[in-house]
N, CA and C atoms as an extended XYZ file, in Angstrom:
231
Properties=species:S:1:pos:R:3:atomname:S:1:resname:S:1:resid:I:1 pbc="F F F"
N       -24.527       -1.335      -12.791 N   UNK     1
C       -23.469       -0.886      -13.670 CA  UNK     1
C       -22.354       -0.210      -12.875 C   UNK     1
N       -22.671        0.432      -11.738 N   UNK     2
C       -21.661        1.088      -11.389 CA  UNK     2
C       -21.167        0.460      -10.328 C   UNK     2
N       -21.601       -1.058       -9.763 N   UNK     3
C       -20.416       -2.077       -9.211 CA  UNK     3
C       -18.976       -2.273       -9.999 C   UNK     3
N       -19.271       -2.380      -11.588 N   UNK     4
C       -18.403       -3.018      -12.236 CA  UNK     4
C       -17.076       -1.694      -12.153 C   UNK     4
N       -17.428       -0.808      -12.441 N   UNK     5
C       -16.083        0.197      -11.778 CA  UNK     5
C       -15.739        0.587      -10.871 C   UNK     5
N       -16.290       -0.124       -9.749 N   UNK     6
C       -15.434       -0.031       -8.392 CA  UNK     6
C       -14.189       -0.213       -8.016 C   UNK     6
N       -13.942       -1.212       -8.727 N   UNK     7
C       -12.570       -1.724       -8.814 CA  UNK     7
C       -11.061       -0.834       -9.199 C   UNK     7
N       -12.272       -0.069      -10.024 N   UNK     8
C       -10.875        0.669      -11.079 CA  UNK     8
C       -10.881        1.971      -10.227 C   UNK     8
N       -12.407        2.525       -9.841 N   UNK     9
C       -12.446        3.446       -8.529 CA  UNK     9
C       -11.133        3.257       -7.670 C   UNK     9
N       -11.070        2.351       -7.126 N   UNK    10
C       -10.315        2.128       -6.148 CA  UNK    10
C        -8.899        1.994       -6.222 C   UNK    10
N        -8.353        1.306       -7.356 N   UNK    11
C        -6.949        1.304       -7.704 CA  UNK    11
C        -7.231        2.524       -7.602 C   UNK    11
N        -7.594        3.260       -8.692 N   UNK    12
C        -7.219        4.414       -9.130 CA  UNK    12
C        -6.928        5.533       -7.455 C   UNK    12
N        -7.648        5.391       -6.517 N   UNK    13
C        -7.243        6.131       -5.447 CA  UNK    13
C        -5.890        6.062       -4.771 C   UNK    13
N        -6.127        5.205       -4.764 N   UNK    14
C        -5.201        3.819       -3.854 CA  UNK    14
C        -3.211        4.395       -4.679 C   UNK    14
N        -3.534        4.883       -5.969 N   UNK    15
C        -2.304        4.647       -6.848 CA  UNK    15
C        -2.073        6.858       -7.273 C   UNK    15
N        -3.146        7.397       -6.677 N   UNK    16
C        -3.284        8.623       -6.560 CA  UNK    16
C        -2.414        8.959       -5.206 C   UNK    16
N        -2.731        8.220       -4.424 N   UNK    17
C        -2.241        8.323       -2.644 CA  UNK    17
C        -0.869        8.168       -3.092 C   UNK    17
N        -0.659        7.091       -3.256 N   UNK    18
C         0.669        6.510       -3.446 CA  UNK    18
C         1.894        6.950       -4.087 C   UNK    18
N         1.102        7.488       -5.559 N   UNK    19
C         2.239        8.692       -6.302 CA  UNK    19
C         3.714        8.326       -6.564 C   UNK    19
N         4.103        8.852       -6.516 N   UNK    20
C         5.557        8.530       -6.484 CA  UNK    20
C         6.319        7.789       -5.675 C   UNK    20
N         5.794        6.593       -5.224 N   UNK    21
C         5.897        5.701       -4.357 CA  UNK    21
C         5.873        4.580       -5.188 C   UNK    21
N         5.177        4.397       -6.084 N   UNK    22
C         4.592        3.407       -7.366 CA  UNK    22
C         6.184        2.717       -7.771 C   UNK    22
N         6.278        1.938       -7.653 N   UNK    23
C         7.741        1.788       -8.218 CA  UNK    23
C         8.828        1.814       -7.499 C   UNK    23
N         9.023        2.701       -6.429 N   UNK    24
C         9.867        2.962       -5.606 CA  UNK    24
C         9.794        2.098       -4.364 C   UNK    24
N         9.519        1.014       -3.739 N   UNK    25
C         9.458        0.340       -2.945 CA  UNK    25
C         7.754        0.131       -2.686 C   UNK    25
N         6.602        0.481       -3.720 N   UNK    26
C         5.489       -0.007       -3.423 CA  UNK    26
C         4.941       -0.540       -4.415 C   UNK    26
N         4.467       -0.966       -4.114 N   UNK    27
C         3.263       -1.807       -5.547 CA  UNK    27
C         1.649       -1.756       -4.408 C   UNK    27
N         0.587       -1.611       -5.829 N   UNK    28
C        -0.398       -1.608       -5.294 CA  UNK    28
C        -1.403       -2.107       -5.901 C   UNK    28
N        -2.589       -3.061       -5.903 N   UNK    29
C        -3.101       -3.974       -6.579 CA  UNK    29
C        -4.719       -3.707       -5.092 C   UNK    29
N        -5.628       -2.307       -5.915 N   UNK    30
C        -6.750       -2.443       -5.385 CA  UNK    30
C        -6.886       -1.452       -4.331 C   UNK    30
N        -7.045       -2.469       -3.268 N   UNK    31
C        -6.647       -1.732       -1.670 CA  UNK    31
C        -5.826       -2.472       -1.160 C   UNK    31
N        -4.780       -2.976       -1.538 N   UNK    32
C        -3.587       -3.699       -0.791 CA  UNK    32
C        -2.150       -3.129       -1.779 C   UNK    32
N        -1.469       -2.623       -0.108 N   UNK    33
C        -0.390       -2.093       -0.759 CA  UNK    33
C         1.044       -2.933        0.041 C   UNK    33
N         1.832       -3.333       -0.847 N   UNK    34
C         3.280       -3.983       -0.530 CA  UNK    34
C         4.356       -3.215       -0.744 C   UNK    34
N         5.045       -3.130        0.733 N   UNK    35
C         6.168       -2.243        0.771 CA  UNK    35
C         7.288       -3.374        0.723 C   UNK    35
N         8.206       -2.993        0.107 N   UNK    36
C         9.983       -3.761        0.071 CA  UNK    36
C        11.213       -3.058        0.003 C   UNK    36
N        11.855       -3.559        0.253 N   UNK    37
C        12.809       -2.314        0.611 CA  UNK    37
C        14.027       -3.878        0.877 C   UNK    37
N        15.559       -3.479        0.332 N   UNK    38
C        16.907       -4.172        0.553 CA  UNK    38
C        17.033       -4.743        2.028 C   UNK    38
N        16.339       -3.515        3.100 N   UNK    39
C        17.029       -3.559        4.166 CA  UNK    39
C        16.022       -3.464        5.492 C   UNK    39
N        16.049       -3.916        6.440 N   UNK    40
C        15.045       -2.968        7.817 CA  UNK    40
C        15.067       -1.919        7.833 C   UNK    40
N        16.167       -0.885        7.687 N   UNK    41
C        16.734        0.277        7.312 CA  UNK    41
C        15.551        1.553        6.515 C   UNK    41
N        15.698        0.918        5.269 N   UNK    42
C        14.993        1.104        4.184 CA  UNK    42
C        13.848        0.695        4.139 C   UNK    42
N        13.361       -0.171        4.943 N   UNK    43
C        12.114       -0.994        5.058 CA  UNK    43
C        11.158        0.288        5.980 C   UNK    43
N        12.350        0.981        7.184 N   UNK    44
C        11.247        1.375        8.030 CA  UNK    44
C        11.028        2.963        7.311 C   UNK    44
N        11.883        3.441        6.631 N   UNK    45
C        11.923        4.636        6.055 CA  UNK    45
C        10.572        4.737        5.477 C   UNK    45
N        10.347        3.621        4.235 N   UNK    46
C         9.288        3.367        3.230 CA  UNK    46
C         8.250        3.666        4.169 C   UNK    46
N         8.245        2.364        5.458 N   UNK    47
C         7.063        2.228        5.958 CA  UNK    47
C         6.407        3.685        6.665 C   UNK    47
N         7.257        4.504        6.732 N   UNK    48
C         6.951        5.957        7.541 CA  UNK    48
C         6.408        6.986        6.617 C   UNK    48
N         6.473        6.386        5.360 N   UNK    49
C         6.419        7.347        4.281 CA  UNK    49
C         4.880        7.195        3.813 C   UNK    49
N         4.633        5.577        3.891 N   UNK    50
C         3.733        5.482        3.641 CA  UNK    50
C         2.430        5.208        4.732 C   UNK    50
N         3.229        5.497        5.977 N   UNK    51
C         1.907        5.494        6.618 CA  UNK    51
C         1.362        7.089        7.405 C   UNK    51
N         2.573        7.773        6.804 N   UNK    52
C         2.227        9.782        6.796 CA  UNK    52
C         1.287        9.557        5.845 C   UNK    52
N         1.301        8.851        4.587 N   UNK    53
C         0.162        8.563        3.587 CA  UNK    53
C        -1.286        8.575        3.575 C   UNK    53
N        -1.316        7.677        4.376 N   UNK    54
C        -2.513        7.248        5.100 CA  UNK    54
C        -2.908        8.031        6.090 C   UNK    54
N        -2.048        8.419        7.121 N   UNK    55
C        -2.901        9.436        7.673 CA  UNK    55
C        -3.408       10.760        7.218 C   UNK    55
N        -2.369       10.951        6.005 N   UNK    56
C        -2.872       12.547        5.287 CA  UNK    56
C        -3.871       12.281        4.872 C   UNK    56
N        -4.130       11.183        4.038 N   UNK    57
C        -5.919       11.135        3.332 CA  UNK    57
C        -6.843       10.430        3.990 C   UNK    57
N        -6.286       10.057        5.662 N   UNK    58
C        -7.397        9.617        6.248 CA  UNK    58
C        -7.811        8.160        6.221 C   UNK    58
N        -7.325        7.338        5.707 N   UNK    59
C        -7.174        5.835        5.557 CA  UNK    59
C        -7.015        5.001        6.360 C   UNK    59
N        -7.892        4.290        6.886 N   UNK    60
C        -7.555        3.374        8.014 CA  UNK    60
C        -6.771        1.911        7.485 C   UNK    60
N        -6.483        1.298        8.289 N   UNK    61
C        -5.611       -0.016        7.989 CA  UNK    61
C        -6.020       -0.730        9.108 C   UNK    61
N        -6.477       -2.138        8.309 N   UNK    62
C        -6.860       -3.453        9.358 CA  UNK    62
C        -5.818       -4.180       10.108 C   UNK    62
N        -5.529       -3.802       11.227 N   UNK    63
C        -4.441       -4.309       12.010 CA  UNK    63
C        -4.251       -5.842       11.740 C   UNK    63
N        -5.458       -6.261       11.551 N   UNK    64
C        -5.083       -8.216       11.367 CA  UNK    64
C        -4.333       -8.491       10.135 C   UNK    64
N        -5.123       -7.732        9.008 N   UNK    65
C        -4.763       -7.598        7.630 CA  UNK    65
C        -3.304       -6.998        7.125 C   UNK    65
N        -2.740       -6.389        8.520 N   UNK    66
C        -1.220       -6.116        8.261 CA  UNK    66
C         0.152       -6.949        8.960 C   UNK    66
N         1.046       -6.907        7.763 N   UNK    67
C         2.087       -7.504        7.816 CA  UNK    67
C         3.419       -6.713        7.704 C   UNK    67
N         3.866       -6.292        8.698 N   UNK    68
C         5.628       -5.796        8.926 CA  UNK    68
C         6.762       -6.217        8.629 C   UNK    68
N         7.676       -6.025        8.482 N   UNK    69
C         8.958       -6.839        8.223 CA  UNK    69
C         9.079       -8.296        7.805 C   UNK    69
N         8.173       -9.018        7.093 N   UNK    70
C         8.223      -10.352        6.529 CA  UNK    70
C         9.088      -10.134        5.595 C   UNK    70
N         9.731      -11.104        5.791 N   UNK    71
C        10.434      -11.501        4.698 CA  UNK    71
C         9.993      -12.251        3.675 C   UNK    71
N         8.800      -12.762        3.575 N   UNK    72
C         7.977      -13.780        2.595 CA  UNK    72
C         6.451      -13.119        2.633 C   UNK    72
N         5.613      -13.353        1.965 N   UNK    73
C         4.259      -13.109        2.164 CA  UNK    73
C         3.150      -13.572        0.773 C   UNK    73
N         2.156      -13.872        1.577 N   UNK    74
C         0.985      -14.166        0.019 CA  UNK    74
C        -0.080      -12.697       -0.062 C   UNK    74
N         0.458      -12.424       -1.113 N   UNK    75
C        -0.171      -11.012       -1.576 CA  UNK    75
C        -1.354      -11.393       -2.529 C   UNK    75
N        -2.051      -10.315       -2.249 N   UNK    76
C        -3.203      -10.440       -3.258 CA  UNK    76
C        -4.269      -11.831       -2.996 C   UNK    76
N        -4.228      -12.902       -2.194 N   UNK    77
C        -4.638      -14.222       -2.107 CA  UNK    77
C        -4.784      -14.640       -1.034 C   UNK    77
């Protein structure tokens, strides 16, 4: 029984971290989070914001599993 709310476990952290970020150049679906931003500019701002994020609560990130400055990408799939 308590597989089946893992899921929501996890958004739910994932969208706790994130905060006021939700909307503002992130979206988050689980444990995968997509940053966007108009510009490189704005792109690297986000990305600094959100990876003070991660280090405040301790969160590691799979170097293979990450993607920088694309301009295209398959999320979630």
């Amino acid at each position: 029984m308590g597989a089946t709310d893992a899921a929501a476990d996890r958004q739910g952290v994932v969208e706790e971290i994130c905060g006021d970020l939700l909307g503002n150049g992130i979206l988050c679906w689980l444990d995968d989070i997509l940053g966007y931003a108009a510009d490189a500019t704005a792109h690297m701002e986000l990305l600094d914001k959100v990876l003070a994020r991660c280090e405040e609560y301790e969160l590691k990130l799979h170097a293979k599993k990450c993607q920088f400055f694309a301009t295209e990408i398959k999320w979630c799939g």
